[in-house]
C-alpha positions as CSV (number, residue, x, y, z in Angstrom):
1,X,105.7,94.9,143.9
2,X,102.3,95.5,142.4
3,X,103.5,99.5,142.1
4,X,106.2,98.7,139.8
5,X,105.1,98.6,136.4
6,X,106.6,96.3,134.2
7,X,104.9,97.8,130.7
8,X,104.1,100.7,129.2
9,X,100.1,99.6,129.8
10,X,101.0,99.5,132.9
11,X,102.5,102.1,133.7
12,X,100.0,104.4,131.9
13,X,97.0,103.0,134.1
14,X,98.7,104.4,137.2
15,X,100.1,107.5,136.5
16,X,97.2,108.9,134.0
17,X,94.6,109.1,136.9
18,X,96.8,111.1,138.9
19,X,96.2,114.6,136.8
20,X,92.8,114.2,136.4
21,X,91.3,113.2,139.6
22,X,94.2,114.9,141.4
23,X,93.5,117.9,139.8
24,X,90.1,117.8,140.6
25,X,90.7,117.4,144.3
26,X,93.4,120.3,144.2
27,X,90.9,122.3,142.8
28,X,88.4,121.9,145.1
29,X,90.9,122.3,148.0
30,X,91.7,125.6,145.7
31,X,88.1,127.1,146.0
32,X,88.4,126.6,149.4
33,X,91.8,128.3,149.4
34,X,90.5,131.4,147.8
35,X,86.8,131.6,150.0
36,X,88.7,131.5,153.4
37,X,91.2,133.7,152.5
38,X,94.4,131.2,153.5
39,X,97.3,132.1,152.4
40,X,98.6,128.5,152.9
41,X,96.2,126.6,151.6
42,X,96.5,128.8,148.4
43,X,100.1,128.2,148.2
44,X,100.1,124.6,148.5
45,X,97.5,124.2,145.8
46,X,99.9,126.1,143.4
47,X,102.8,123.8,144.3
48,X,100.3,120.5,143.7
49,X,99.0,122.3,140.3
50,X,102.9,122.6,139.4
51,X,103.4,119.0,140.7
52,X,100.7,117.3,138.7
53,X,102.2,119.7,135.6
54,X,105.3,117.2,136.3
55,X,103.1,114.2,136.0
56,X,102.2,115.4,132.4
57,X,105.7,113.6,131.2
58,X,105.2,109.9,132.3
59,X,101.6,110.2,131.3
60,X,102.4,111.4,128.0
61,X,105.6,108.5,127.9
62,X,103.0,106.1,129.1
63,X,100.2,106.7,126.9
64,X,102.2,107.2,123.4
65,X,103.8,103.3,124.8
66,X,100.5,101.8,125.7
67,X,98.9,102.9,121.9
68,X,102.1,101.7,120.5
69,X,101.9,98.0,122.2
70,X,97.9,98.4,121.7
71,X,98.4,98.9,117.8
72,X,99.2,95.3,117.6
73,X,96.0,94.4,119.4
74,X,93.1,93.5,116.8
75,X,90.4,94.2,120.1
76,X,91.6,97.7,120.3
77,X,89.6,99.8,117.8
78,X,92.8,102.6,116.6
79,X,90.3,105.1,115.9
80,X,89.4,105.6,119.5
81,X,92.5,105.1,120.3
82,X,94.0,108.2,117.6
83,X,91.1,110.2,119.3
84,X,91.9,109.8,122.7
85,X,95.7,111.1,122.1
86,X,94.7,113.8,119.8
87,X,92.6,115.2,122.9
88,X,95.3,114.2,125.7
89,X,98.0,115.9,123.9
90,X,95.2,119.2,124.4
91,X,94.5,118.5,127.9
92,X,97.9,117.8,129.0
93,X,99.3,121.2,127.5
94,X,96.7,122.7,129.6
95,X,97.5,120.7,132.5
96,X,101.6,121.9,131.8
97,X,100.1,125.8,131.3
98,X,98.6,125.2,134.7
99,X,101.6,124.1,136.3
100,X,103.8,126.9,135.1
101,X,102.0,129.3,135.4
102,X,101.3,128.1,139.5
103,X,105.2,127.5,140.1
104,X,106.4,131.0,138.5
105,X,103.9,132.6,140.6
106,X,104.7,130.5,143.6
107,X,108.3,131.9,143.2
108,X,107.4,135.1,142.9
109,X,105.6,135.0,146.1
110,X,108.4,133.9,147.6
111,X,109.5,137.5,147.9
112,X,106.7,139.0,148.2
113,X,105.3,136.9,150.5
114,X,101.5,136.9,149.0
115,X,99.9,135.6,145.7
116,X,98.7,138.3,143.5
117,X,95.2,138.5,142.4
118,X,95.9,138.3,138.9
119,X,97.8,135.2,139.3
120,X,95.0,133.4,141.4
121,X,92.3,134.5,138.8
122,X,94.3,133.2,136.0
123,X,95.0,129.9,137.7
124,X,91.6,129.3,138.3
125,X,90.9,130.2,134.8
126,X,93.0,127.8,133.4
127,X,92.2,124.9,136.0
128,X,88.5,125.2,134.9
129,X,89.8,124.7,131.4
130,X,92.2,121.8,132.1
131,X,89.8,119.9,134.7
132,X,87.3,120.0,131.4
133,X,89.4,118.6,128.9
134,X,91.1,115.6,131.1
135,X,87.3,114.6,131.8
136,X,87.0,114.4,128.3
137,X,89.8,112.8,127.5
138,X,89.5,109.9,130.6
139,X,86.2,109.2,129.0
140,X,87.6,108.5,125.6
141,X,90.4,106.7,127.2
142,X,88.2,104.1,129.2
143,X,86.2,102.9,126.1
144,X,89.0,101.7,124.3
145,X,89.8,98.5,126.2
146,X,86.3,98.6,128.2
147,X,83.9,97.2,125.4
148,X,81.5,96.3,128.6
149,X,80.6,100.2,128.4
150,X,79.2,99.8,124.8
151,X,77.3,96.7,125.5
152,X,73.7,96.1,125.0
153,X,73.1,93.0,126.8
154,X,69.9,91.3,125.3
155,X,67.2,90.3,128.1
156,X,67.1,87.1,128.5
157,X,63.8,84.8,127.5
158,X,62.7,84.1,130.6
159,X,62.1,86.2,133.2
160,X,64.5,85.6,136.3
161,X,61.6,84.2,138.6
162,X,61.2,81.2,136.3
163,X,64.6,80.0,137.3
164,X,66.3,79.4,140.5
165,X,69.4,81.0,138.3
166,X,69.1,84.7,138.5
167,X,68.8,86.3,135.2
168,X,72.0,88.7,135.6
169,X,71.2,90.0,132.1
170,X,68.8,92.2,133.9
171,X,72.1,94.0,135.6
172,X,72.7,97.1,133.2
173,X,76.1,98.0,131.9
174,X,76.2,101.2,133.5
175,X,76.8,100.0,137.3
176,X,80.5,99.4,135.1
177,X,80.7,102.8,133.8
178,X,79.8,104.5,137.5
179,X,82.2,102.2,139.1
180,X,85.1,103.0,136.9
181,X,84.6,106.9,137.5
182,X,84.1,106.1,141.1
183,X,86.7,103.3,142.4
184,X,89.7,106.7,141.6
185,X,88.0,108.8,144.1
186,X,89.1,107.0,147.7
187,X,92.4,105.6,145.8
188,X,93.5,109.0,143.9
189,X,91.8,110.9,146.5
190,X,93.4,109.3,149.2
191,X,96.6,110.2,147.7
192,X,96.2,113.9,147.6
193,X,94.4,113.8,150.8
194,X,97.5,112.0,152.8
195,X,100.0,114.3,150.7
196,X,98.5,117.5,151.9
197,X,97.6,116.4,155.2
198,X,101.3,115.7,155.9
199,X,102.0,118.7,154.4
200,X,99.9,120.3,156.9
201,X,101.7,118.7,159.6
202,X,104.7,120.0,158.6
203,X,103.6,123.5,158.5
204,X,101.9,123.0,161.5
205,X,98.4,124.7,159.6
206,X,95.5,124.3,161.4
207,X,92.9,125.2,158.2
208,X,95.3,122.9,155.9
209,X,94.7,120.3,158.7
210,X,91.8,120.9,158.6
211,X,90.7,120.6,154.7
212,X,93.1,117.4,154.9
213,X,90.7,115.5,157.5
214,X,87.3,116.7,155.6
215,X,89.2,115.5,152.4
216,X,89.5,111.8,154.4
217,X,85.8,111.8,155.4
218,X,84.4,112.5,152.0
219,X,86.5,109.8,150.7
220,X,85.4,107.5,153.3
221,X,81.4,108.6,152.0
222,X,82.8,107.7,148.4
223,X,83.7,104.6,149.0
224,X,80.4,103.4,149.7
225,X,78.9,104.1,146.3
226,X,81.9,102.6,144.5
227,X,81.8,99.5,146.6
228,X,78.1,99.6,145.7
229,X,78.9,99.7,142.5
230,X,81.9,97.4,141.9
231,X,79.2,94.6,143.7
232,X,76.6,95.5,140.7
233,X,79.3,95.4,138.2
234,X,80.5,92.3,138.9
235,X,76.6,91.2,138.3
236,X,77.1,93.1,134.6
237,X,80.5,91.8,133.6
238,X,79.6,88.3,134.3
239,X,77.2,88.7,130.9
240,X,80.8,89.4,129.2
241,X,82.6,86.1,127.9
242,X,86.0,88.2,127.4
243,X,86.0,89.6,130.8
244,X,84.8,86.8,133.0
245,X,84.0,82.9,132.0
246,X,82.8,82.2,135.2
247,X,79.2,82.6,136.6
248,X,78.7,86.1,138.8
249,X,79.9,85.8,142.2
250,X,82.7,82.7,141.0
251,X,85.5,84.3,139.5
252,X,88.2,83.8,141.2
253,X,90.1,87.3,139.7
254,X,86.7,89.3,140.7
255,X,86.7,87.8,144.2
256,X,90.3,88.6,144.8
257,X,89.1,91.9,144.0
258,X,85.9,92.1,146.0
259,X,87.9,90.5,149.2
260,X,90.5,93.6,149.3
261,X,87.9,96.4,148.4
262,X,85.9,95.2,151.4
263,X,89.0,95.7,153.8
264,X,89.4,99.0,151.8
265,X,86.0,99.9,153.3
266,X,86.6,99.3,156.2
267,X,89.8,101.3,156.4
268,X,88.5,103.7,154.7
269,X,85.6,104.1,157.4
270,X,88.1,104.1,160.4
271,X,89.8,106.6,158.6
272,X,87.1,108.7,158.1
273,X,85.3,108.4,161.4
274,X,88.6,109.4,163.0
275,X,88.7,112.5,161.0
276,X,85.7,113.6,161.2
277,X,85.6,113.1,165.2
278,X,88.9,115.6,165.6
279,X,87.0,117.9,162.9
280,X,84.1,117.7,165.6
281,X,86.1,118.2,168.6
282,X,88.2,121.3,167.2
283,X,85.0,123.7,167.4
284,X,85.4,123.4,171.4
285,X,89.0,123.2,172.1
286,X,90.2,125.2,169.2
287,X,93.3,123.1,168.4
288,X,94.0,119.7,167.7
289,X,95.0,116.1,169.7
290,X,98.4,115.6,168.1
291,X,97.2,111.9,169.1
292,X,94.0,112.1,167.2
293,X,96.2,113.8,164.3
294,X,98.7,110.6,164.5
295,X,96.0,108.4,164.9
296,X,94.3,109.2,161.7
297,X,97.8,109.6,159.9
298,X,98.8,105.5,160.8
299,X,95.2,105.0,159.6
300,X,95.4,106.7,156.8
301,X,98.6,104.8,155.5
302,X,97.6,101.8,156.2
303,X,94.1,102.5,154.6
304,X,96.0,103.8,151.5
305,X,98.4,100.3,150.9
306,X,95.0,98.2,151.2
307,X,93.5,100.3,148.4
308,X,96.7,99.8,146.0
309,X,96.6,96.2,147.0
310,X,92.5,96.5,145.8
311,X,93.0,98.7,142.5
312,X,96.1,96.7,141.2
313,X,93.4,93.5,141.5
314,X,90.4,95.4,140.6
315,X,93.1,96.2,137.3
316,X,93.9,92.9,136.3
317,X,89.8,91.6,135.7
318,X,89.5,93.8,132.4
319,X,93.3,94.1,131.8
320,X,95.1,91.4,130.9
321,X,98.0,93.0,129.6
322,X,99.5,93.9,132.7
323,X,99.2,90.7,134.6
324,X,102.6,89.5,135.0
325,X,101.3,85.8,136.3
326,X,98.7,83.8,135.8
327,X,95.3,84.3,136.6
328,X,94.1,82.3,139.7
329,X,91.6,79.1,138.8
330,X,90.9,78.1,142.7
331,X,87.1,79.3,143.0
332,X,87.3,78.6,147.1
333,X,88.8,80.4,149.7
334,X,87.8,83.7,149.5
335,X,86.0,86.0,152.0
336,X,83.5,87.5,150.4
337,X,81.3,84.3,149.3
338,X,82.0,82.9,152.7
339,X,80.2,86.4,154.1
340,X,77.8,85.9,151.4
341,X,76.2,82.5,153.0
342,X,77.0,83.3,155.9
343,X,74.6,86.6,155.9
344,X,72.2,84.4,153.8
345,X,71.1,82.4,156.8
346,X,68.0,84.1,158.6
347,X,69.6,84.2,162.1
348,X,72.5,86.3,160.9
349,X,70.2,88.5,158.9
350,X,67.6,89.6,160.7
351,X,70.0,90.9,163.7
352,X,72.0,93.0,160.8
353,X,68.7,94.4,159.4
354,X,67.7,95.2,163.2
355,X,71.0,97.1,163.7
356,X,70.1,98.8,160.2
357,X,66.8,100.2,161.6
358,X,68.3,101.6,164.8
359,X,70.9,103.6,163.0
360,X,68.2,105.0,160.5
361,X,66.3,106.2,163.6
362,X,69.2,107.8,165.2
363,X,70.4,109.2,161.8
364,X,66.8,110.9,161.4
365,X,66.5,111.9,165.0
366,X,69.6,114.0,164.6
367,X,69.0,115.5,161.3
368,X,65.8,116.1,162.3
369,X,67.0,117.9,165.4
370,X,69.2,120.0,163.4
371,X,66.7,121.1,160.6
372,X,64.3,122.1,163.6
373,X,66.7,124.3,164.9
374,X,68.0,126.1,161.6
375,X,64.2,127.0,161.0
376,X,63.9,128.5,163.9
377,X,61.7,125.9,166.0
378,X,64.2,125.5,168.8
379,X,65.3,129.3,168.8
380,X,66.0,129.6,172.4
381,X,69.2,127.2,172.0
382,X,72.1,128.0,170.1
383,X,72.9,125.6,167.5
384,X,76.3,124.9,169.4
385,X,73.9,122.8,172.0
386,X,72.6,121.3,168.9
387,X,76.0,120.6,167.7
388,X,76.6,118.3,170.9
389,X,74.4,115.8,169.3
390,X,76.3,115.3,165.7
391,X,78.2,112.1,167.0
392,X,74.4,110.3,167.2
393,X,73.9,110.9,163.8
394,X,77.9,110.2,162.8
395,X,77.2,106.4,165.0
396,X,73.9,105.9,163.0
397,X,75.7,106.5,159.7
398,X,78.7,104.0,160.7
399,X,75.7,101.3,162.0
400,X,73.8,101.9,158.7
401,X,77.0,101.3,156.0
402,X,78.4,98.0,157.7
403,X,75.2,96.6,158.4
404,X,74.1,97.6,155.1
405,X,76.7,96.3,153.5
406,X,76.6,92.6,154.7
407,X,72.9,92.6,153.8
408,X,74.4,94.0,150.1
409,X,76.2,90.4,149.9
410,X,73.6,88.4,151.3
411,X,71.9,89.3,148.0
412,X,73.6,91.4,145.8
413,X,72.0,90.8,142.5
414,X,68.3,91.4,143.7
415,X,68.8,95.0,145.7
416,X,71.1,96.3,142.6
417,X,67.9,95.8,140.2
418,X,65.5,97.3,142.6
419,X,63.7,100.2,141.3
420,X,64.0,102.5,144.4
421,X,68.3,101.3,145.0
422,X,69.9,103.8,142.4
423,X,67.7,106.6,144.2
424,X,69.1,105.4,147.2
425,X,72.6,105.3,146.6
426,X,72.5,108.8,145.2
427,X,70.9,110.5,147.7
428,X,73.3,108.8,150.6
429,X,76.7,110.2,149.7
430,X,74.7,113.1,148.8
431,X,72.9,113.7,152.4
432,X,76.2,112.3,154.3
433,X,78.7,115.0,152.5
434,X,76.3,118.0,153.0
435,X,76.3,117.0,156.7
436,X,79.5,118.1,157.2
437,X,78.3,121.3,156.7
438,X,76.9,121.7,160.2
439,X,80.3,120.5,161.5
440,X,82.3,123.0,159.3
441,X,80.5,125.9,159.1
442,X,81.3,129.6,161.0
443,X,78.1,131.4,160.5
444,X,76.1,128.3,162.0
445,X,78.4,127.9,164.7
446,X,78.0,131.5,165.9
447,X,74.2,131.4,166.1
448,X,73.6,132.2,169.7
449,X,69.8,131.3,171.2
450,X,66.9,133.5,169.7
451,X,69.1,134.1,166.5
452,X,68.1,133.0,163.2
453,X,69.9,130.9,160.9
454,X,72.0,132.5,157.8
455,X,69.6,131.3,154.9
456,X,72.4,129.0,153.1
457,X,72.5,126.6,156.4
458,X,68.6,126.7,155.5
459,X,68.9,125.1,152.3
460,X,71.7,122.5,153.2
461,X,69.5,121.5,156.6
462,X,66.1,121.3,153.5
463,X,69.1,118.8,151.4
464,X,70.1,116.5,154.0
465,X,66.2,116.1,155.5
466,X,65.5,115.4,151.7
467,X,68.4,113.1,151.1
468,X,67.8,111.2,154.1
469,X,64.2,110.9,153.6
470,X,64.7,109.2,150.0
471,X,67.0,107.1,152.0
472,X,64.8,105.5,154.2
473,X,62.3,105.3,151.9
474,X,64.4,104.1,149.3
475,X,65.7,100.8,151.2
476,X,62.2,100.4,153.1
477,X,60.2,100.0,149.3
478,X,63.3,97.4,148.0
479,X,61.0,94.4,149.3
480,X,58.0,96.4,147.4
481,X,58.5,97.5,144.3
């Protein structure tokens, strides 16, 4: 079993991402706790802040291990090393304060049946502090046995249009730095997201349900930056002779890889268009389809042992001291080149990159729609009509990722060098998690026709018309500039 760790390195690399980007998503969850008012929700954040406090022991085990078995590694610089567990021993007392602190207030509420202001204040208080020193600390903690993020790769002499080789030098470092913050988000996030949402289940809470399936959906958006990403960054660590001997797009470790994070995205989208369809649906029946619920629970499981299958392989590229076997050799046989030339050939392209314009133009349509009526141009219906049409915009989305990313393989190295790419792949998480706004927000739902929109859904309707615009015009310029 890939789960079961069999060293202390090991071990360490999948417990330690648990506090920090668990506590990030318990945080958030949190917020949302305290702005609705939900008792529940409050609750069950303070028994996952007491729950990661637990995790603070086999991350400290782990990590005190790993430097020991690391001190005898000449690659490893011990300074960084010294550094990084000076600041984790900080972070996790914070982390353990946290948790305490949440569980003895828990208790308390027990009898009383309600969390006290004071304790929810000083919670939050000390989460803010503990979320800022575990980013600190996972920073210091990737550079020591990531030397690709202090690489300066030299240009190479030629420019890559004088060679039918592409010059992969071009591919900067940081596409590796942005993927290793990113690929925790739908694994780590996933976790949380399945742990609450069957605690939801179990308490039969409709806003803890609720958070749970948004939670799904924005890790279903994430995962299309950090497979984004991990494509560039295989580009970048090909220019590393102790990560990868082999040229980009031929290592057989990296492929592995690349073949299970591409089944993660799809899961990951199934998971997240199923979610945010009974998020949809709940604003007119007011309840949920225990089927839908079900549905996006098998989904959800499923989705999560594809992305262990993908982090345990995406582990072993940069980490060779927890491969337990030895590295494959066989260059053949793997999906994603196969997609790769298959996508290359003009009559599979051009239908993908017809599908791609059609699900910009319904995308655009709806968002369009929407900002009209938040500004008051369609003020004689309510934005429930307008509502009706989120689905178009929801299909557009789905049409745009898949499609977009076959035409990503076809020819990786080429868009993730573009000028107007980077723009585009920040503003298209961006513009698909504000969305969710106009699925999830009271206020806008209870404008009635002639009323005017509360002045917040003003400025997230201005974001996502924005964010999609950069979009479009990001991917239409790629063959330009």
């Amino acid at each position: 079993m890939h789960l079961i760790p069999e060293s202390w390195s090991h071990l360490h690399m999948l417990v330690s991402v648990f506090p920090s980007v668990g506590f990030l998503l318990v945080f958030g969850l949190y917020i949302a706790g305290l702005k609705t008012g939900n008792e529940g929700l409050k609750q069950t954040c303070f028994a996952a802040f007491a729950i990661l406090a637990v995790l603070a022991i086999p991350t400290y085990f782990s990590g005190t291990g790993s430097a020991a078995d690391l001190a005898q590694d000449m690659r490893i610089s011990h300074e960084n090393v010294a550094t990084h567990l000076t600041w984790s021993y900080a972070a996790l007392l914070a982390l353990i304060a946290t948790g305490v602190i949440a569980g003895l207030q828990l208790m308390q509420a027990r009898t009383t049946g309600k969390l006290t202001q004071q304790s929810l204040n000083l919670v939050l208080g000390l989460a803010a502090v503990t979320l800022l020193l575990m980013i600190i600390v996972g920073e210091m903690g990737w550079e020591i046995n990531h030397p690709e993020l202090r690489t300066v790769v030299a240009k190479a002499a030629n420019a890559a249009s004088a060679s039918d080789i592409p010059d992969n030098t071009n591919t900067p470092q940081a596409w590796s730095h942005v993927h290793m913050i990113l690929n925790h988000f739908p694994t780590v996030g996933f976790t949380i997201s399945l742990g609450f949402y069957l605690t939801a289940l179990f308490m039969n809470n409709d806003v803890m349900k609720r958070a749970s399936l948004v939670l799904f959906t924005i890790a279903a958006i994430l995962g299309i930056p950090t497979y984004v990403t991990g494509a560039a960054a295989m580009w970048a660590l090909s220019t590393i002779p102790s990560i990868s001997k082999y040229p980009a797009g031929m290592d057989p470790l990296i492929n592995a890889h690349r073949d299970m994070a591409l089944a993660s995205l799809f899961g990951l989208g199934a998971t997240g268009i199923a979610a945010w369809i009974e998020v949809w649906r709940y604003r007119y029946l007011g309840r949920f389809s225990k089927t839908s619920l079900n549905v996006v629970l098998v989904l959800a499981i499923v989705t999560l042992g594809v992305m262990a299958e993908t982090g345990h392989r995406g582990g072993q590229i940069n980490h060779p001291e927890i491969r337990t076997e030895a590295p494959p050799t066989d260059v053949a046989g793997y999906v994603s080149p196969a997609i790769e030339s298959l996508i290359n050939n003009v009559i599979w392209f051009v239908p993908w990159q017809t599908v791609h314009f059609f699900g910009y133009s319904l995308v655009f349509g709806t968002v369009t729609a929407v900002f009209l009526r938040i500004f008051g141009f369609w003020k004689s219906v309510p934005f429930s009509a307008v509502h009706r049409i989120l689905p178009l915009g929801v299909f557009g989305v789905t049409m745009n990722i898949f499609t977009g990313m076959l035409m990503l393989m076809a020819d990786t190295f080429r868009y993730v060098n573009e000028t107007t790419f980077i723009p585009k792949m920040i503003l298209l998480p961006i513009g698909a998690i504000a969305v969710l706004y106009f699925s999830l927000s009271d206020s806008l739902w209870r404008v009635k026709a002639g009323e005017d929109a509360p002045a917040s859904a003003k400025w997230v309707a201005a974001l996502v018309l924005f964010a999609w615009i950069g979009v479009i015009m990001g991917g239409r310029l790629l063959p330009y500039v």
